[in-house]
N, CA, C and O atoms as CSV, one atom per row, in Angstrom:
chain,resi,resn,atom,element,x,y,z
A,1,UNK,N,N,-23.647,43.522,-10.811
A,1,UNK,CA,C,-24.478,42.733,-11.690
A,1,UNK,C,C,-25.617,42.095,-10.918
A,1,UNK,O,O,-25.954,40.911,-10.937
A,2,UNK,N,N,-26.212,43.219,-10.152
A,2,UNK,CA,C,-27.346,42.339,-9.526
A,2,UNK,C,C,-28.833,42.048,-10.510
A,2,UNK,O,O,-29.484,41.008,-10.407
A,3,UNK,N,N,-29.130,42.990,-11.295
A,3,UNK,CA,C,-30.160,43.045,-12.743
A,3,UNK,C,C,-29.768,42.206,-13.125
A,3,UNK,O,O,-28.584,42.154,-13.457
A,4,UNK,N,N,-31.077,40.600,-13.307
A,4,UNK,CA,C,-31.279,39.891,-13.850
A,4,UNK,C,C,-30.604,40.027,-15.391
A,4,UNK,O,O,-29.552,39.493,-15.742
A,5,UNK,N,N,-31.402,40.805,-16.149
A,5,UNK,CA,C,-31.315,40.963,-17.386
A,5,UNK,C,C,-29.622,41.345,-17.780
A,5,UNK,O,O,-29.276,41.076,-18.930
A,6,UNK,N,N,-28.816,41.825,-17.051
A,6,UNK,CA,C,-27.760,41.667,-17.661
A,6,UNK,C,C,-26.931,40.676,-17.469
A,6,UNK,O,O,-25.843,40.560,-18.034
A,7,UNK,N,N,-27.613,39.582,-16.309
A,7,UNK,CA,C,-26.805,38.238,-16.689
A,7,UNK,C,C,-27.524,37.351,-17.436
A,7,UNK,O,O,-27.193,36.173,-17.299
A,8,UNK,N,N,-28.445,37.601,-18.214
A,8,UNK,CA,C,-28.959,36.926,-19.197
A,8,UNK,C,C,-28.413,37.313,-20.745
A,8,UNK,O,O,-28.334,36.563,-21.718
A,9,UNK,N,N,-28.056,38.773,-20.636
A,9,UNK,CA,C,-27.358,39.532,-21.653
A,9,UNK,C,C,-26.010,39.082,-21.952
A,9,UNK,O,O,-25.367,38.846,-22.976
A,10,UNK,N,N,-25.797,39.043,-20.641
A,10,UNK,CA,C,-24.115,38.557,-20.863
A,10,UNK,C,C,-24.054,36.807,-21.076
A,10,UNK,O,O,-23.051,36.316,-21.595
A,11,UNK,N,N,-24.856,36.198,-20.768
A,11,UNK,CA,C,-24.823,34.490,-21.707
A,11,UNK,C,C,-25.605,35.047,-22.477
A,11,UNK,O,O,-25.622,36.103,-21.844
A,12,UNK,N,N,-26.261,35.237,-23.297
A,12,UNK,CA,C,-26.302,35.214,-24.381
A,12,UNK,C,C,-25.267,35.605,-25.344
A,12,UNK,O,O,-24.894,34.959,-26.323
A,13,UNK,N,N,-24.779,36.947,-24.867
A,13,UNK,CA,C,-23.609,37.134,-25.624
A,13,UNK,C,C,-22.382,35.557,-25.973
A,13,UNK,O,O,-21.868,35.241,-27.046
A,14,UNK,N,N,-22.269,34.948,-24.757
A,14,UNK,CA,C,-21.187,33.964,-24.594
A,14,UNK,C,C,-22.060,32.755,-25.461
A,14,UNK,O,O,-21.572,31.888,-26.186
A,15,UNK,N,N,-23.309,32.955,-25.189
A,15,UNK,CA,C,-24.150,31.716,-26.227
A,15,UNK,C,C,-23.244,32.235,-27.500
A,15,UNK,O,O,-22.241,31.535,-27.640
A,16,UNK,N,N,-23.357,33.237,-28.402
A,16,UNK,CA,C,-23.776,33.592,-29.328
A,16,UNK,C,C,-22.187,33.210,-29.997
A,16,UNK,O,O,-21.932,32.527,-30.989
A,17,UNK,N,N,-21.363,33.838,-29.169
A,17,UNK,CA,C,-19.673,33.060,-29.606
A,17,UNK,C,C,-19.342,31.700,-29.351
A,17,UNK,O,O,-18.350,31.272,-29.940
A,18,UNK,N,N,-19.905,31.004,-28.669
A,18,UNK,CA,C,-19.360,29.557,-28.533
A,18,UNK,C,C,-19.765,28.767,-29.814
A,18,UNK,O,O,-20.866,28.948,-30.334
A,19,UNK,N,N,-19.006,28.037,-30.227
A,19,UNK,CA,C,-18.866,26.782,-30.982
A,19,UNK,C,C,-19.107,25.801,-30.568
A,19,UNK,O,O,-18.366,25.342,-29.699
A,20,UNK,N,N,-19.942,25.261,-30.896
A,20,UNK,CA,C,-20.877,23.878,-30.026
A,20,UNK,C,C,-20.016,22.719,-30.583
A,20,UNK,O,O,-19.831,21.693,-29.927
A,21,UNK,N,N,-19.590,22.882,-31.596
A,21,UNK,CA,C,-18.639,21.595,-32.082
A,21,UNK,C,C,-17.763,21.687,-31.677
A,21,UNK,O,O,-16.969,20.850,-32.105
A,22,UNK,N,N,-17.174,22.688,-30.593
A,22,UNK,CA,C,-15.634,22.538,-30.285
A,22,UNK,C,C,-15.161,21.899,-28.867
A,22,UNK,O,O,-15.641,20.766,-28.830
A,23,UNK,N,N,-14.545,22.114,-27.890
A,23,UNK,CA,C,-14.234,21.624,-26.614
A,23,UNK,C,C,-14.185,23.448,-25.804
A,23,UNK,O,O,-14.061,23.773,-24.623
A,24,UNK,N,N,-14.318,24.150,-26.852
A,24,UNK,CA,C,-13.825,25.689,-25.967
A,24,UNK,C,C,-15.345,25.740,-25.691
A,24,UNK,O,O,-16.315,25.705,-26.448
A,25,UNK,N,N,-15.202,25.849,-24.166
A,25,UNK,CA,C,-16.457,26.781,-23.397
A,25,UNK,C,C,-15.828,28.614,-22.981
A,25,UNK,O,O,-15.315,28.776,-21.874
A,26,UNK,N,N,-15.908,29.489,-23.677
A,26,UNK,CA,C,-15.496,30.608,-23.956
A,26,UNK,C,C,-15.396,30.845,-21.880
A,26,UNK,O,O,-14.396,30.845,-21.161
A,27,UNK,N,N,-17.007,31.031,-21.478
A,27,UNK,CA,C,-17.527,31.382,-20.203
A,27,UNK,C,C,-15.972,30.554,-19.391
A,27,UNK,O,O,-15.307,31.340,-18.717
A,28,UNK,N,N,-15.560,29.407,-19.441
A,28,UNK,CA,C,-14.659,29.306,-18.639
A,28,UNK,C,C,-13.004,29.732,-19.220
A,28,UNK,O,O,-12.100,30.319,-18.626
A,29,UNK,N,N,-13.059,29.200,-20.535
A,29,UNK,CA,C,-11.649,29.015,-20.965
A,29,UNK,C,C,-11.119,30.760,-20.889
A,29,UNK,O,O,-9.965,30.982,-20.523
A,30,UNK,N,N,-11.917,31.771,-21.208
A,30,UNK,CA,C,-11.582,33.567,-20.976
A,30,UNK,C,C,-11.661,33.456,-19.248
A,30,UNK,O,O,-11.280,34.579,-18.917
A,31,UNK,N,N,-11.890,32.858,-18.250
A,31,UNK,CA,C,-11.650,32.995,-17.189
A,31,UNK,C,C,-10.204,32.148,-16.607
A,31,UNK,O,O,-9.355,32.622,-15.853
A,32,UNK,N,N,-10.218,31.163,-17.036
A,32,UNK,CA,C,-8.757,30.760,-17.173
A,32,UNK,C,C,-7.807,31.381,-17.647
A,32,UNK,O,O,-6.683,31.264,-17.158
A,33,UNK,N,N,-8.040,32.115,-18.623
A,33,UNK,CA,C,-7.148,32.668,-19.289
A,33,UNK,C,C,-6.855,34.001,-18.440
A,33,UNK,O,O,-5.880,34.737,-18.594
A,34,UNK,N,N,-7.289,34.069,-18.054
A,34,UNK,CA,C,-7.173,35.665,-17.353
A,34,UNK,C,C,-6.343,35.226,-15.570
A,34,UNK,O,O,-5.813,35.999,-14.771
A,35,UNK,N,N,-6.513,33.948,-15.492
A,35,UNK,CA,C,-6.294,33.736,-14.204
A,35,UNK,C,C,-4.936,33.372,-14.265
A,35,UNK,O,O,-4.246,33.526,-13.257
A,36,UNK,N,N,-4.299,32.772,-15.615
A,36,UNK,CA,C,-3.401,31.928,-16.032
A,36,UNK,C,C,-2.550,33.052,-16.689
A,36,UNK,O,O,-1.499,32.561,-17.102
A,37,UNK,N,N,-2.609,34.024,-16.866
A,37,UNK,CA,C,-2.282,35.282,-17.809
A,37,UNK,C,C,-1.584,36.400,-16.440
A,37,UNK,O,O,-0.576,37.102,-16.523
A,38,UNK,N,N,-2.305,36.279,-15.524
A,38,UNK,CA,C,-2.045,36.890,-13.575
A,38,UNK,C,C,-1.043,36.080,-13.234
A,38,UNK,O,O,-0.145,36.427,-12.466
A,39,UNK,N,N,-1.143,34.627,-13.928
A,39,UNK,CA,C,-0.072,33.647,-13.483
A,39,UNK,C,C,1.312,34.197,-14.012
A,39,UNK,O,O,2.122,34.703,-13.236
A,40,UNK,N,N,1.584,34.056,-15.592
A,40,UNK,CA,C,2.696,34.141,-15.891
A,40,UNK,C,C,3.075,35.399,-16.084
A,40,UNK,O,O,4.291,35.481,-16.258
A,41,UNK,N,N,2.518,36.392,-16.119
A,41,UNK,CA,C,2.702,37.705,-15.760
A,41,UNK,C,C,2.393,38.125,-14.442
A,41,UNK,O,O,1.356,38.787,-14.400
A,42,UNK,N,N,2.968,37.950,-13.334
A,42,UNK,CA,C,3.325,38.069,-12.162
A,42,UNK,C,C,2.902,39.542,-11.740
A,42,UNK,O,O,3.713,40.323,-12.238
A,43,UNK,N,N,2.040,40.130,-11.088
A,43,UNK,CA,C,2.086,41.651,-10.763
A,43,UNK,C,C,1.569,42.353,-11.758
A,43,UNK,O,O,2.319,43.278,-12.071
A,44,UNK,N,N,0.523,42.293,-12.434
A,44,UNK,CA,C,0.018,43.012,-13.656
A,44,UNK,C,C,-0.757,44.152,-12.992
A,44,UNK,O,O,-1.555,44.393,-12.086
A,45,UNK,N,N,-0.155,44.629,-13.837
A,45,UNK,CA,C,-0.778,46.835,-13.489
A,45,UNK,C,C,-2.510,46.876,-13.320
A,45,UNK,O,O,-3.230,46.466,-14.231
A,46,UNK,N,N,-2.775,47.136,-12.708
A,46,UNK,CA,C,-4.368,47.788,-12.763
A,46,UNK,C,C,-4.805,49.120,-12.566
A,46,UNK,O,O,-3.956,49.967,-12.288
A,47,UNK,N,N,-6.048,49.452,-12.670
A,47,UNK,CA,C,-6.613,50.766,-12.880
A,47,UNK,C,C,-7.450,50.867,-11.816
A,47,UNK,O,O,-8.458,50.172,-11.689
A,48,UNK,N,N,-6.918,52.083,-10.684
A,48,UNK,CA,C,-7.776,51.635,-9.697
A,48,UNK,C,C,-7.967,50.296,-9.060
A,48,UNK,O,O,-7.285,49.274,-8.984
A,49,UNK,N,N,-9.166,50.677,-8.622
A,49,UNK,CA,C,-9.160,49.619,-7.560
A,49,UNK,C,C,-9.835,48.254,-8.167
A,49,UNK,O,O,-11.059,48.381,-8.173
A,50,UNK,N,N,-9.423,47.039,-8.658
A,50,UNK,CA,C,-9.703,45.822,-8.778
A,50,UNK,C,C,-10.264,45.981,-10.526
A,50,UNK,O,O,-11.403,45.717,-10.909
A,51,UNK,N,N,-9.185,46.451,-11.348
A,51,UNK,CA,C,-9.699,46.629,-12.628
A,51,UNK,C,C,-8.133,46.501,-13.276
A,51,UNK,O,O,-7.095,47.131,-13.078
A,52,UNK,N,N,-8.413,45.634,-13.941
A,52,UNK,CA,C,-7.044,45.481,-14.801
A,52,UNK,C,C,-7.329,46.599,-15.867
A,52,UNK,O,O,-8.412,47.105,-16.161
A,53,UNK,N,N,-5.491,46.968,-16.602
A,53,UNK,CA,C,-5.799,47.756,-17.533
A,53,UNK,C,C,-6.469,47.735,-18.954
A,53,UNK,O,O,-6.427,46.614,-19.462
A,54,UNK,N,N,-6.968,48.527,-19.583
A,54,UNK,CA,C,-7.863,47.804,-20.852
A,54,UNK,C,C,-6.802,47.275,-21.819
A,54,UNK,O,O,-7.194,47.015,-22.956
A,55,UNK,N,N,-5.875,47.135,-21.607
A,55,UNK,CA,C,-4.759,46.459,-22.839
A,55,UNK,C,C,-5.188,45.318,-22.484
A,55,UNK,O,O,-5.555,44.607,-23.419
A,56,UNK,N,N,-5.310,44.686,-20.963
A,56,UNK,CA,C,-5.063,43.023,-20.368
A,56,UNK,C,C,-6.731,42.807,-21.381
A,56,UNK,O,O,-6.951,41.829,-22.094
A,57,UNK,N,N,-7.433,43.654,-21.234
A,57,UNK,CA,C,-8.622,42.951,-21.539
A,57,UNK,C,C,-8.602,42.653,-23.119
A,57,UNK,O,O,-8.763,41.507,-23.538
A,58,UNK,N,N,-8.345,44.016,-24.173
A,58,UNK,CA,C,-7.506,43.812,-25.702
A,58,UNK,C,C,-7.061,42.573,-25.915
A,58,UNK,O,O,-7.595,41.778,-26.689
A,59,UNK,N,N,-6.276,42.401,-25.381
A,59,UNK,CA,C,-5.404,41.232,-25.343
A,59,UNK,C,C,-6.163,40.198,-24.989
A,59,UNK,O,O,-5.502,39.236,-25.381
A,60,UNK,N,N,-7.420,39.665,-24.350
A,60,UNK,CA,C,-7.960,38.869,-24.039
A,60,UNK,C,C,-9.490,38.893,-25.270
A,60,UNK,O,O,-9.933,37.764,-25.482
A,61,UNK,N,N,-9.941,39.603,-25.721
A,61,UNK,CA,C,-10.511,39.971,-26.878
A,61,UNK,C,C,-9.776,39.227,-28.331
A,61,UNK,O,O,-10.303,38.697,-29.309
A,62,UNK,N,N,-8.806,39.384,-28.085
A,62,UNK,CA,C,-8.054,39.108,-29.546
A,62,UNK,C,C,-7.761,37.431,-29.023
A,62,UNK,O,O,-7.566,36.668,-29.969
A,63,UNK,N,N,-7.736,37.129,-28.362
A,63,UNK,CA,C,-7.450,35.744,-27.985
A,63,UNK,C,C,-8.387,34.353,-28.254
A,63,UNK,O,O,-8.260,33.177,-28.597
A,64,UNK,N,N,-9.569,35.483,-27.793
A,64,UNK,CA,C,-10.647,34.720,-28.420
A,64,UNK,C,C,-11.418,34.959,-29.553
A,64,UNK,O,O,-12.344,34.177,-29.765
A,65,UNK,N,N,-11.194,36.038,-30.457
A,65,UNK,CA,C,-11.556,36.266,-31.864
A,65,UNK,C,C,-13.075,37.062,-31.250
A,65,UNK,O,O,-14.062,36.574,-31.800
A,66,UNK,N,N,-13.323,37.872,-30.508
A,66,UNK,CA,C,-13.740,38.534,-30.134
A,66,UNK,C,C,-13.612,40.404,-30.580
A,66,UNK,O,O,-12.748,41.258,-30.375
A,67,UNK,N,N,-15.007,40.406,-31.289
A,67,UNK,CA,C,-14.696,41.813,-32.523
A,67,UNK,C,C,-16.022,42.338,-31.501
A,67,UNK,O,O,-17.206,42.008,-31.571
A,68,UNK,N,N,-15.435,43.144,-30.676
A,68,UNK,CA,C,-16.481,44.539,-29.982
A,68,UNK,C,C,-16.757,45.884,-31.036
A,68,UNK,O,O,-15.932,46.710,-31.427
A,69,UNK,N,N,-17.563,45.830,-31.206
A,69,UNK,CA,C,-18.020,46.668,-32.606
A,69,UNK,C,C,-19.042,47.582,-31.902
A,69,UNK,O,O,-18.959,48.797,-31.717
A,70,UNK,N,N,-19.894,46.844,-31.598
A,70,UNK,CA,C,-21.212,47.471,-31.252
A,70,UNK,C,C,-21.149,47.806,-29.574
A,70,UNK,O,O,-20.351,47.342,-28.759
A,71,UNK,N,N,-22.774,49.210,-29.236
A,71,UNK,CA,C,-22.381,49.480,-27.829
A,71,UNK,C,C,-22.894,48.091,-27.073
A,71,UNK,O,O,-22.560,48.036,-25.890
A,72,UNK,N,N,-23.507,47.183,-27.479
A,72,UNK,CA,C,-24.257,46.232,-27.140
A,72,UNK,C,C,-23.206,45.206,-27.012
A,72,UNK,O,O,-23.769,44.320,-26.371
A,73,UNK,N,N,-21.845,44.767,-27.286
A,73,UNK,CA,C,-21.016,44.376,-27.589
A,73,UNK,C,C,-20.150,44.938,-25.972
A,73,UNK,O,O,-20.259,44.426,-24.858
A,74,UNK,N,N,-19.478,45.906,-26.310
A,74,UNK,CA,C,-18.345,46.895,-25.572
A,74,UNK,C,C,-19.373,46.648,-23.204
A,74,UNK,O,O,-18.755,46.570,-22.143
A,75,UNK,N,N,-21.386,46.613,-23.501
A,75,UNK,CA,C,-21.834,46.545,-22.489
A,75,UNK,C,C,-21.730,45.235,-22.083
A,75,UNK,O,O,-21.662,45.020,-20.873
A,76,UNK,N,N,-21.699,44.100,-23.042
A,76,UNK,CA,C,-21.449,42.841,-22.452
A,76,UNK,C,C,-20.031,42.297,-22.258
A,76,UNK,O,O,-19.716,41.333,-21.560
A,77,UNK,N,N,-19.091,43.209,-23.120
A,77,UNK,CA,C,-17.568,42.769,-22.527
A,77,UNK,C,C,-17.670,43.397,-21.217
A,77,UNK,O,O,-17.652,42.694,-20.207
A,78,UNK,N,N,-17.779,44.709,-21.149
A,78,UNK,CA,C,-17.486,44.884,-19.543
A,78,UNK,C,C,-18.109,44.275,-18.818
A,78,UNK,O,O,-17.521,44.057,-17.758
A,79,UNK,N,N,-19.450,43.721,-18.924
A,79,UNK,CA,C,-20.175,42.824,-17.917
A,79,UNK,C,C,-19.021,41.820,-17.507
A,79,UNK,O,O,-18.789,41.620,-16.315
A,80,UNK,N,N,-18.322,41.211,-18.474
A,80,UNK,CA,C,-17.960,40.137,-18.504
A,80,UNK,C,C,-16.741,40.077,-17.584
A,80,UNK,O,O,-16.514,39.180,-16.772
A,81,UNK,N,N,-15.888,41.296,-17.851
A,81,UNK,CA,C,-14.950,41.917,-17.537
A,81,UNK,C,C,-15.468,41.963,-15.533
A,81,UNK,O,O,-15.138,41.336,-14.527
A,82,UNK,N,N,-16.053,42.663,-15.740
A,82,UNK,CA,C,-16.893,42.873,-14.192
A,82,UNK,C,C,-17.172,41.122,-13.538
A,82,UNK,O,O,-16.790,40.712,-12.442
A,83,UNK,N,N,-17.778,40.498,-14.373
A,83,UNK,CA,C,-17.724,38.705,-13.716
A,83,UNK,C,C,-16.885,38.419,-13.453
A,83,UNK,O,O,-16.754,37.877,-12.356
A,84,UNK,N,N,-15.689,38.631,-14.392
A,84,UNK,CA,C,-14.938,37.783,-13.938
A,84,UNK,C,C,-13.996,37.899,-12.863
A,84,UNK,O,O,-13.482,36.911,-12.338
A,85,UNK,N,N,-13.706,39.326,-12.452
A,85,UNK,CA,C,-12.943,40.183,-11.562
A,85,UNK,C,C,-13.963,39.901,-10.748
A,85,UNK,O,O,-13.104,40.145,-9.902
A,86,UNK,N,N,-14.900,39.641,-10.167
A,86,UNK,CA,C,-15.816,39.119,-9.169
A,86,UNK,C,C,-15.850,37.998,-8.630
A,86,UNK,O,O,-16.053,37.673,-7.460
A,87,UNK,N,N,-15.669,37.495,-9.414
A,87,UNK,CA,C,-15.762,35.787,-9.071
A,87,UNK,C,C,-13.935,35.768,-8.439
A,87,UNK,O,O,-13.743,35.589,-7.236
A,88,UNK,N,N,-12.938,35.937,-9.244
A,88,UNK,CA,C,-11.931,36.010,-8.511
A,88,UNK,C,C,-11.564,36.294,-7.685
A,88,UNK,O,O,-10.706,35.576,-7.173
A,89,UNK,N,N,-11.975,37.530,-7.016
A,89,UNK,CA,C,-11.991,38.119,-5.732
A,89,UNK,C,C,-12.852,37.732,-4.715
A,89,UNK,O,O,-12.577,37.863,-3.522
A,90,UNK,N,N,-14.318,37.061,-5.325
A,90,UNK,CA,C,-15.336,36.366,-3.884
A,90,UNK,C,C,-14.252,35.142,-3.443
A,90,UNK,O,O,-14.052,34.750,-2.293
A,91,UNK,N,N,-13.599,34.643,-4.704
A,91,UNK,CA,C,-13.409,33.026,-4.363
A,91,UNK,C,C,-12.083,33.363,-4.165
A,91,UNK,O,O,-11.302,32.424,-4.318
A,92,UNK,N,N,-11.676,34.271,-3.913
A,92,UNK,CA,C,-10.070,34.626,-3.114
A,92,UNK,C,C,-8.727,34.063,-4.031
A,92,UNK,O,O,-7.594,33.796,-3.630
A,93,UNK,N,N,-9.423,33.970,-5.719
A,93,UNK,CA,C,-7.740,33.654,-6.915
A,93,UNK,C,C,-7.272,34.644,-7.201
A,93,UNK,O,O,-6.773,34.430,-8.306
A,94,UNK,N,N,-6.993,36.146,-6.796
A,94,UNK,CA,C,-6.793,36.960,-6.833
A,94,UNK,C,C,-6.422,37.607,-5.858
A,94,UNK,O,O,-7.035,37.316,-4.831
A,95,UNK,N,N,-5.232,38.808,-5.698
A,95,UNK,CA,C,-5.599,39.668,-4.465
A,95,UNK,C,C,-4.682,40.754,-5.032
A,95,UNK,O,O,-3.849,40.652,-5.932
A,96,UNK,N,N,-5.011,41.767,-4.332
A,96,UNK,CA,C,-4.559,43.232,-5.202
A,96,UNK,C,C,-3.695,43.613,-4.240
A,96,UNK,O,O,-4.286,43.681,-3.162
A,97,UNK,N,N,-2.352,43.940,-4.149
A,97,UNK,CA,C,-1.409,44.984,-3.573
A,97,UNK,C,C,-0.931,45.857,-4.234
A,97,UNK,O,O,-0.100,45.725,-5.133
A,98,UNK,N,N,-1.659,47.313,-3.649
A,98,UNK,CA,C,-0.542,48.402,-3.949
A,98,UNK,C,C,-1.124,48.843,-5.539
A,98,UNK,O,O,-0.598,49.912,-5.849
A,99,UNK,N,N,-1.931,48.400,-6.488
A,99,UNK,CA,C,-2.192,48.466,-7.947
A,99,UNK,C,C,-1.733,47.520,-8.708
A,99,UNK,O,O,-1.874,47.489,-9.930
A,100,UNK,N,N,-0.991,46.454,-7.837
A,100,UNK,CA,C,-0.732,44.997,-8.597
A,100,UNK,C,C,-1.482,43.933,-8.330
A,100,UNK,O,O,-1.883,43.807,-7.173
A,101,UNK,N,N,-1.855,42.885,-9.381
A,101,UNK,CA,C,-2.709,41.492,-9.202
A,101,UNK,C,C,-2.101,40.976,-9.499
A,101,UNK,O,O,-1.257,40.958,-10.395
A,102,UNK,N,N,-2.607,40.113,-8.355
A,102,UNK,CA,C,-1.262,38.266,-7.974
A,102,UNK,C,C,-2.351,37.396,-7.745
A,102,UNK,O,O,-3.362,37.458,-7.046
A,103,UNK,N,N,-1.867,36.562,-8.527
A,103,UNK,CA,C,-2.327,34.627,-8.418
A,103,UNK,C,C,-2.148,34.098,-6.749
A,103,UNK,O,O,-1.070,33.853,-6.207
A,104,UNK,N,N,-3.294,34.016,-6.219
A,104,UNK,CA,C,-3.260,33.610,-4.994
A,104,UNK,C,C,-2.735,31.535,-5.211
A,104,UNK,O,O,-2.586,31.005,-6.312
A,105,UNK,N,N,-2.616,31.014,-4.244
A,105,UNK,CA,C,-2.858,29.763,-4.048
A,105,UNK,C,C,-4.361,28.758,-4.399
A,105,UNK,O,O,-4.520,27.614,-4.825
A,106,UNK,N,N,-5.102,29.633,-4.057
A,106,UNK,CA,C,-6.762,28.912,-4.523
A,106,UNK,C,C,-6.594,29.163,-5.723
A,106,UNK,O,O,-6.686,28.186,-6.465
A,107,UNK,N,N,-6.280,30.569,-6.398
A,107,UNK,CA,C,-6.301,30.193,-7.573
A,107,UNK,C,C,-5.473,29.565,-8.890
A,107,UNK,O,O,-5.819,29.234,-10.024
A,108,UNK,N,N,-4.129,29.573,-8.115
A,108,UNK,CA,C,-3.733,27.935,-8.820
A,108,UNK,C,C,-4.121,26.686,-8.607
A,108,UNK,O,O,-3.877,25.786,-9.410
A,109,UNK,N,N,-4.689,26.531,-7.627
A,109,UNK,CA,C,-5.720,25.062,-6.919
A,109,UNK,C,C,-6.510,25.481,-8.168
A,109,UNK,O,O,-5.914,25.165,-9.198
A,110,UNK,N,N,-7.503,26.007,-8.338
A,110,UNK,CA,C,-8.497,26.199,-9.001
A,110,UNK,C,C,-8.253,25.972,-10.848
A,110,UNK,O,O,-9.221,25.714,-11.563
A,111,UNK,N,N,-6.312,26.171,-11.625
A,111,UNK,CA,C,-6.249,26.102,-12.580
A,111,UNK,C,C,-6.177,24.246,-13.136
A,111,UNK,O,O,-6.292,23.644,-14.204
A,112,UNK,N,N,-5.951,23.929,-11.859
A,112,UNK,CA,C,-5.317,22.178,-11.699
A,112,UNK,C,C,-6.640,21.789,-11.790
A,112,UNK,O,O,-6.524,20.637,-12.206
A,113,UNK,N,N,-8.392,22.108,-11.611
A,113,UNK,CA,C,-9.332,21.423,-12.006
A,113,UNK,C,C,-9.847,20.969,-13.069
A,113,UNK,O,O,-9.843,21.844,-13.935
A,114,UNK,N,N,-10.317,19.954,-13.436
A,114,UNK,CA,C,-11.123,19.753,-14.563
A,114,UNK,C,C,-12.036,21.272,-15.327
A,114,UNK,O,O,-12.336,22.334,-14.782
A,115,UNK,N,N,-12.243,20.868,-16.554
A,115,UNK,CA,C,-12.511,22.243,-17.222
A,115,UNK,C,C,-14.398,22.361,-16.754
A,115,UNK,O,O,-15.080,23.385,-16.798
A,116,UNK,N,N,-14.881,20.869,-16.304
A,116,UNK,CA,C,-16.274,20.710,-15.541
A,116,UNK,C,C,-16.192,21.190,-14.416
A,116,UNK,O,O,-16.923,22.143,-14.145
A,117,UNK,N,N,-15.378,20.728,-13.540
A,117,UNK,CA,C,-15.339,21.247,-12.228
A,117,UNK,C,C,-15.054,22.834,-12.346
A,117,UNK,O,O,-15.483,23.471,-11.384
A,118,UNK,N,N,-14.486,23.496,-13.230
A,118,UNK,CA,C,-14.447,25.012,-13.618
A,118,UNK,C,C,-15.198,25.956,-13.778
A,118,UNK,O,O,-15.110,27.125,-13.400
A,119,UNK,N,N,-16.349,25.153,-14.652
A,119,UNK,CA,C,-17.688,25.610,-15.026
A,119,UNK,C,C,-18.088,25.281,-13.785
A,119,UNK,O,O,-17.851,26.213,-13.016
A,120,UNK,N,N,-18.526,24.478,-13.324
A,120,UNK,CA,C,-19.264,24.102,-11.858
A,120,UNK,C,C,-19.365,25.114,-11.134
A,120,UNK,O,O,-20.440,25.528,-10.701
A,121,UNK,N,N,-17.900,25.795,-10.847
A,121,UNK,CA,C,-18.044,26.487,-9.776
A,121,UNK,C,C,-18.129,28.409,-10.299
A,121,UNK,O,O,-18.441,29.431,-9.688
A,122,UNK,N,N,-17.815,28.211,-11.260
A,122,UNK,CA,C,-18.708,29.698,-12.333
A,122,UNK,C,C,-19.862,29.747,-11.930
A,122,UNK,O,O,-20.290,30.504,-11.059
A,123,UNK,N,N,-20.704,28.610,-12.780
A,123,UNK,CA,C,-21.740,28.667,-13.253
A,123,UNK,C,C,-23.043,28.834,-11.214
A,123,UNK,O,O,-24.249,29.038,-11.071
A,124,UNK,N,N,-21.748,28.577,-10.019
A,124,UNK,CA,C,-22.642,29.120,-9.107
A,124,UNK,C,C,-22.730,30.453,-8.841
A,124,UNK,O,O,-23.482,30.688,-7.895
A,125,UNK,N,N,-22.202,31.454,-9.364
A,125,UNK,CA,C,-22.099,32.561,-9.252
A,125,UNK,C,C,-22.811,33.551,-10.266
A,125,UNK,O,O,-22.947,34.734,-9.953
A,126,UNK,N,N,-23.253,33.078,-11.450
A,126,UNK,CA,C,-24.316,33.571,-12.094
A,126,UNK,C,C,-25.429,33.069,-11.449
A,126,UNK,O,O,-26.322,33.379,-12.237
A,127,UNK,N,N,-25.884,32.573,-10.653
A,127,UNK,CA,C,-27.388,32.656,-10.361
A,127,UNK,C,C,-27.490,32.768,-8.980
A,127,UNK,O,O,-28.423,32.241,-8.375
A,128,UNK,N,N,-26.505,33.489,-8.354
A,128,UNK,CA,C,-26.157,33.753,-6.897
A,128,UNK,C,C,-27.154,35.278,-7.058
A,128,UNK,O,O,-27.283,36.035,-6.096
């Protein structure tokens, strides 16, 4: 994701689902969820190298009322999909053995933060 334009593509997309009246910031709470999801499912299968399987992501789609319809849709989930497996692996909450992903220590440090301090440290990696 080094093209500007598809990290502008991909917040907008996350603009376009968030609920401004609510407390859910999608951009963090689908990254928690995915980190917290590695948590209680211990060893989750992946595809290749540093790609969970597309069920984990299904399953993370339906969680957040997230309807991929369009190709414009399906290019910003995988963007998203691609962030977030990035950010986990620069910032070491993740680590892959063998075709399994495990919850490192940082990244249970990282579930114990404020949902600001969460975004904080996202939001340095989109404009990295």
């Amino acid at each position: 994701m080094t093209d500007p334009r598809l990290k502008a593509e991909l917040l907008s997309w996350f603009n376009q689902r968030m609920d401004l009246s609510s407390t859910q910031i999608d951009i963090v709470d689908g990254f928690v969820f995915m980190l917290k999801k590695v948590k209680t499912q211990s060893n989750l299968r992946t595809l290749g190298s540093k790609e969970f399987h597309p069920r984990f992501w299904r399953a993370h789609h339906r969680a957040f009322g997230y309807r991929i319809r369009t190709k414009r849709d399906v290019a910003a989930a995988k963007q998203m999909h691609e962030f977030y497996l990035r950010i986990a692996f620069h910032e070491e909450f993740l680590t892959l053995n063998q075709n399994q992903m495990n919850l490192t220590v940082k990244g249970q440090m990282y579930l114990t933060l404020s949902k600001e301090e969460q975004l904080e440290q996202i939001l340095t990696h989109i404009w990295s």
